[in-house]
N, C-alpha and C positions, 0 to 999 in steps of 0.2 A: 675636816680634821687633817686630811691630806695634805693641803695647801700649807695648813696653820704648821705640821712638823716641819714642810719643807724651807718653809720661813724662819724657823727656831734654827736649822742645821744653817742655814746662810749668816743666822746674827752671830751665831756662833764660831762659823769659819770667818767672818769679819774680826771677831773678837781676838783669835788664835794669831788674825794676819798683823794684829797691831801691836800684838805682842812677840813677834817672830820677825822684826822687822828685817834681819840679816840672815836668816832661811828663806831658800828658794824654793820647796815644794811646801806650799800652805795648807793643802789638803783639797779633796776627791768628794765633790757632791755625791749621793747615795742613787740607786737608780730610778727614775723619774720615768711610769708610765704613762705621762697626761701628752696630750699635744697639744701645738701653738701653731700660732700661725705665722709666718715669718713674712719677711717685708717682698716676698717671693710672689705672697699672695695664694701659698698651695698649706695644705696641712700637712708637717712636716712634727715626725717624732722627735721627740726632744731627748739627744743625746743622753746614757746612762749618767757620766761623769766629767767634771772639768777637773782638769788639773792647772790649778792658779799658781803664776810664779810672780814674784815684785825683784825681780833682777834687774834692773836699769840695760835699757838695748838687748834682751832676752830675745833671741833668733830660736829657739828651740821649743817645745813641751817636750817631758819628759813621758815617755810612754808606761801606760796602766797595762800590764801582762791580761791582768784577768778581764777588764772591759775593753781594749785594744781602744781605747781613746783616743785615737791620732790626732783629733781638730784639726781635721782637711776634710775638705770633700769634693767630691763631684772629678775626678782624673779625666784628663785631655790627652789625647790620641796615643802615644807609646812611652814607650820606656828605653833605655839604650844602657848597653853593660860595660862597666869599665872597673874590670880588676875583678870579678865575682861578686860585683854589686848593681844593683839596678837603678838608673835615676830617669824623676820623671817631675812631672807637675800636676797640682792641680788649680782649679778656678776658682774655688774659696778656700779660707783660713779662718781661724777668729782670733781675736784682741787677745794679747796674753791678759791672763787674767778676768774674762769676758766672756758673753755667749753672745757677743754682736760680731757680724761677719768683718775679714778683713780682706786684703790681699791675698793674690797665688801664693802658695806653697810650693816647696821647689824638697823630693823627699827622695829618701836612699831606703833599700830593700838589699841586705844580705841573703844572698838562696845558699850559702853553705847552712849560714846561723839560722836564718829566719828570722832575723829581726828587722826590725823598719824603722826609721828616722827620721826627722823632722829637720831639716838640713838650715832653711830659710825663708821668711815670711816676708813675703813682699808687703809693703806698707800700704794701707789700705788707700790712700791719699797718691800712693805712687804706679799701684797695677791696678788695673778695673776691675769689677766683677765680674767680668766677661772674657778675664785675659784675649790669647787668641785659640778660638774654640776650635780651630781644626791642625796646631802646628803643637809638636813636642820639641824634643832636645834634639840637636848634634852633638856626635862627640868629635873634635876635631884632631887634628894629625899633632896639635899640640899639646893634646890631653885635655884641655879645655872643654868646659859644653856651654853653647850657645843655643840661644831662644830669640824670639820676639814677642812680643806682647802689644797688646792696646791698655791706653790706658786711660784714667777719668780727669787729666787734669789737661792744660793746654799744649802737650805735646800730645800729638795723634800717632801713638805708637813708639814702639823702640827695638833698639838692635842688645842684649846683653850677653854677658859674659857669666860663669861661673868657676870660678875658680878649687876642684874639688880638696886640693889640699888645705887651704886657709879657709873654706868655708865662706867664702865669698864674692857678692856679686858687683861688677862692674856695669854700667850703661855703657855702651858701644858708639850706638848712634842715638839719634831723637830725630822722629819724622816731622814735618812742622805741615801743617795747609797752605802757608802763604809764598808757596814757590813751585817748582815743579818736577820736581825730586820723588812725590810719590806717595802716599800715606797709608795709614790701616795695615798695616803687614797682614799674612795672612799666610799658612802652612805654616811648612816648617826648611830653614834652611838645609844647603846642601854645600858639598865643598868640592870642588870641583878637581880636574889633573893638575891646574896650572895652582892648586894653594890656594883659592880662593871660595867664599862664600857667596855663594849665590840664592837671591827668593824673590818674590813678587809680593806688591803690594794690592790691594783693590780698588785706591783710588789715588787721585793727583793726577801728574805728569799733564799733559796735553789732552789727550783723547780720553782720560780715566784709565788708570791703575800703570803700573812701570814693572820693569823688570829689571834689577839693580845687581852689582859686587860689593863685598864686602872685604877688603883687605886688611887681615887683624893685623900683619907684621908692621903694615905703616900706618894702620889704622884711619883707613879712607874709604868711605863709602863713594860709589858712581851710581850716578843712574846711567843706566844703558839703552834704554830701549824704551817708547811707550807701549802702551799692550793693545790702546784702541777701542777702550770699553769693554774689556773681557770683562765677565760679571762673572763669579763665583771661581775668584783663581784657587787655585789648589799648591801643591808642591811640586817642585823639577824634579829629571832626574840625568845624569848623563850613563849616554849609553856605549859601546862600545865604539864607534864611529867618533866619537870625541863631543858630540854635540847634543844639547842640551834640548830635552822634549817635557812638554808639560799638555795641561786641559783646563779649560775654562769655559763656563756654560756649554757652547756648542761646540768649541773649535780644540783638534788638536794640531800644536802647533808643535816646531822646530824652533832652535835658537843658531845661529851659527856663531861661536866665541870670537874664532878669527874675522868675520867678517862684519859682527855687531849686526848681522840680521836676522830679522824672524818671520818666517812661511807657515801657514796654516796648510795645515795638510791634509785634513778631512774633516768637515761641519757635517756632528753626529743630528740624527734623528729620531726620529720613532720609532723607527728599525733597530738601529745601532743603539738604541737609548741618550739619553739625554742627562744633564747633572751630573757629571763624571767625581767621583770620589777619589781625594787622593791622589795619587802619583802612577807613574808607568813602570810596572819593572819589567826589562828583558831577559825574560825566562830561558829564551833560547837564542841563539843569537840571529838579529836580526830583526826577531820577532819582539813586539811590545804588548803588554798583557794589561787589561783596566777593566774598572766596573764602573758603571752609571749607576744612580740612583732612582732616576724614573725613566719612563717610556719603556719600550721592549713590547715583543710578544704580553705580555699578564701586565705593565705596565705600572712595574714595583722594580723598574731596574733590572742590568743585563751584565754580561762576564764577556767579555771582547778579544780578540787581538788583534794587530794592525800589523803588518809583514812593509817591511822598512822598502825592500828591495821591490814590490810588485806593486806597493802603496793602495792595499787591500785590505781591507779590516772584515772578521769574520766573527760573528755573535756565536759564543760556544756555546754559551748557556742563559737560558731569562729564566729570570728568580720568578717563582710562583708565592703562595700564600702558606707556605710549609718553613719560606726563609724569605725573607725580601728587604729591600730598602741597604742596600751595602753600605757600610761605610770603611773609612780608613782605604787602604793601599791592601794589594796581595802579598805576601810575604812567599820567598820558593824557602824551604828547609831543606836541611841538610841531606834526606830523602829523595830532592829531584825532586817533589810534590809543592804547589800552588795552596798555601791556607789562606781566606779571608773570614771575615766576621758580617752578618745581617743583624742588623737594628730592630728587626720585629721577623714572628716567627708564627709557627698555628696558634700558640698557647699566646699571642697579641690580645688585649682589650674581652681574656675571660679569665674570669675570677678573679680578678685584678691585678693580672701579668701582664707584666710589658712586653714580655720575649727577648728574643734575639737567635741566633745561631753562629755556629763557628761550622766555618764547611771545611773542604779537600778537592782539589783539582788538579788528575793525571796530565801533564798537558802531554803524555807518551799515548795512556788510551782515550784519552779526552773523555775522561770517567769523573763526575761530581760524584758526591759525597758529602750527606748532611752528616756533621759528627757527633754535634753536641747542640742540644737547646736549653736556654736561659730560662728554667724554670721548676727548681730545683725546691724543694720543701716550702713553696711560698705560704707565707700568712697573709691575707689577705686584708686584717683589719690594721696590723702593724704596716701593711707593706717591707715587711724584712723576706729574704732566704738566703738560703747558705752558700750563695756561689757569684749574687749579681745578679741583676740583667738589663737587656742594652747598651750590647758591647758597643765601642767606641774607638775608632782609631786604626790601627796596626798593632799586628801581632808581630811576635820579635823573637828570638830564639837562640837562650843563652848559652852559659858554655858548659849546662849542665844536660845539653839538650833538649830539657824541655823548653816551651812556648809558653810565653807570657804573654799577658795583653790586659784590659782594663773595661771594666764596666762602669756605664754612666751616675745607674743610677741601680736603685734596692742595695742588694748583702744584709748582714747583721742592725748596720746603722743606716740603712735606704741613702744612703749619696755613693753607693759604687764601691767596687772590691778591684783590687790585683790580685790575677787568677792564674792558677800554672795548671796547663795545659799538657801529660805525658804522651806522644803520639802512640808509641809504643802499646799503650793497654787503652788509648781512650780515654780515658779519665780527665777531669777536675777539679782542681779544689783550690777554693779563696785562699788566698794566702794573707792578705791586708786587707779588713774592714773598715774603708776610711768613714768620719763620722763628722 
């Protein structure tokens, strides 16, 4: 009987669309508690509501208040704030007018209004379902944001542009395989002193994987550097010294600009952990700050620094089974204080929580600090709760002072939530259910 009404409200919104051929909101499926199974291969709820438009080149869905129906899911690593708005991505979209998956979504979050937006859908033909799972946005000295992405057609990857006034996206560059230039991008760009974009890719060039510039003013991409087979690049960062330091599987290395060369400067271990997440930031000066993913003490990943001047890296803390597996980069706030985010957490694989955690780290009394765990009113047969969980990415900290950041997967509609984070009392709360 369920099925049969849900089939009567579809011939009917078919009927409404054929006769409303020059309105763009057609109408709002009703809510649907059945599950499916998607081409994913997991059993996955099936959204409250679509909102169908027949707008010829329609970049937007209009957002439902009451079921926060964004048709995006799944948010990749942070967000960046430009004007009192927050833009970011995610790795699926669907068809306007559709419940089949499309291309990244590229979306805007007001934290004055609270509202959220649907900025631009990459075409399913043109970004993969896979975007690139570890790189979010720059925002550049131009007001621009730039990304990279993988894609599913016979360019391996690309360099683009966003333009946040006209709403629109430019291709930069296009990686190809058949040179050695570099392919797969991977992170997320950076812009350096000298005006320029800087990221790595994971594979091409010579030895596997490069380390390239991107110059938007004359618009020229360089390859720079091979990497040498680094496996699992991450994102750069420059630090006060003027040069460029990043991590790749084992090796942290240096870039020198001026001299177009690159030194490894410590091949981590099972000491030091191993998997390095993310990017380096210099917390203090001099000093470089990172987490691993695996090895360490408990062997769920480690909290590091590397002292520039003594070329000494000292393990501050190894993640146990109360918060483990880090991802994303450390963010310092405005406090002088170190936050990151853990992937899995105690509440990991019972009841049917994924986890996660958001920590704190003094690097004045070298004091952690579990803050927060990902496991907040969960349903166990929906897989929904109210907050996320399995944060992903970097936290970011806008100019209302709180901290933002994004979850993978669960919230209201299990593909992940944008979550504000108050330091001040502790607290948070979802602010966007994407679905």
């Amino acid at each position: 009987m369920k099925q049969l009404f849900t089939l009567s409200i579809l011939f009917i919104l078919f009927l409404v669309h054929k006769g409303m051929a020059q309105t763009k909101l057609i109408g709002v499926l009703p809510s649907q508690e059945n599950y499916i199974t998607s081409y994913l291969g997991n059993d996955n709820w099936y959204p409250p509501g679509i909102i169908m438009s027949n707008s010829p080149g329609a970049t937007q869905y209009d957002h439902v208040d009451t079921l926060q129906e964004n048709s995006a899911a799944y948010p990749l690593s942070h967000c960046v704030e430009v004007n009192g708005k927050l833009y970011g991505v995610t790795d699926f979209s669907r068809y306007q007018g559709g419940a089949n998956f499309s291309g990244a979504c590229l979306f805007e979050y007001d934290i004055i209004t609270e509202t959220y937006k649907q900025l631009y859908i990459f075409d399913h033909s043109f970004l993969s379902y896979y975007s690139n799972n570890n790189g979010g946005l720059l925002k550049a000295t131009n007001g621009k944001l730039y990304g990279m992405a993988i894609t599913n057609t016979s360019v391996y990857g690309l360099i683009y542009e966003f333009d946040i006034a006209t709403k629109s996206v430019t291709i930069k560059h296009s990686f190809t395989n058949n040179n050695n230039d570099g392919y797969y991008p991977s992170g997320t760009l950076i812009q350096a002193n000298d005006g320029k974009l800087y990221g790595m890719t994971a594979f091409g060039g010579t030895n596997g994987g490069v380390l390239f510039s991107y110059d938007y003013v004359s618009n020229t991409y360089t390859k720079l550097i091979d990497l040498g087979g680094f496996p699992f690049v991450n994102s750069l960062m420059q630090a006060s010294d003027g040069k460029l330091y990043g991590m790749a599987g084992t090796k942290l290395f240096q870039y020198d600009i001026g001299l177009n060369s690159l030194t490894v400067l410590y091949y981590l271990d099972q000491t030091t952990g191993i998997d390095p997440q993310g990017d380096l930031i210099e917390a203090s000066p001099n000093v470089l700050y990172g987490m691993t993913y695996n090895a360490g003490a408990n062997n769920v990943g480690t909290l590091f620094s590397y002292n520039l001047n003594t070329s000494l890296i000292n393990v501050i803390h190894n993640f146990d089974s109360s918060a483990y597996y880090p991802t994303g980069s450390l963010f310092k706030a405005s406090n002088g204080k170190l936050y990151g985010l853990c992937s899995r957490s105690a509440a990991s694989y019972t009841n049917g929580n994924i986890g996660g955690a958001l920590f704190e780290y003094d690097i004045n009394t070298n004091a952690y600090i579990q803050k927060i765990e990902f496991r907040d009113g969960i349903n166990v047969m929906t897989k929904r709760d109210s907050i996320g969980q399995r944060p992903e990415g970097t936290l970011m900290q806008a100019s209302d002072g709180n901290l933002y950041g994004l979850t993978s997967i669960s919230g209201a509609r299990t593909v992940g939530t944008l979550f504000q984070y108050k330091i001040n009392t502790n607290s948070i709360e979802a602010k966007v259910h994407f679905s």
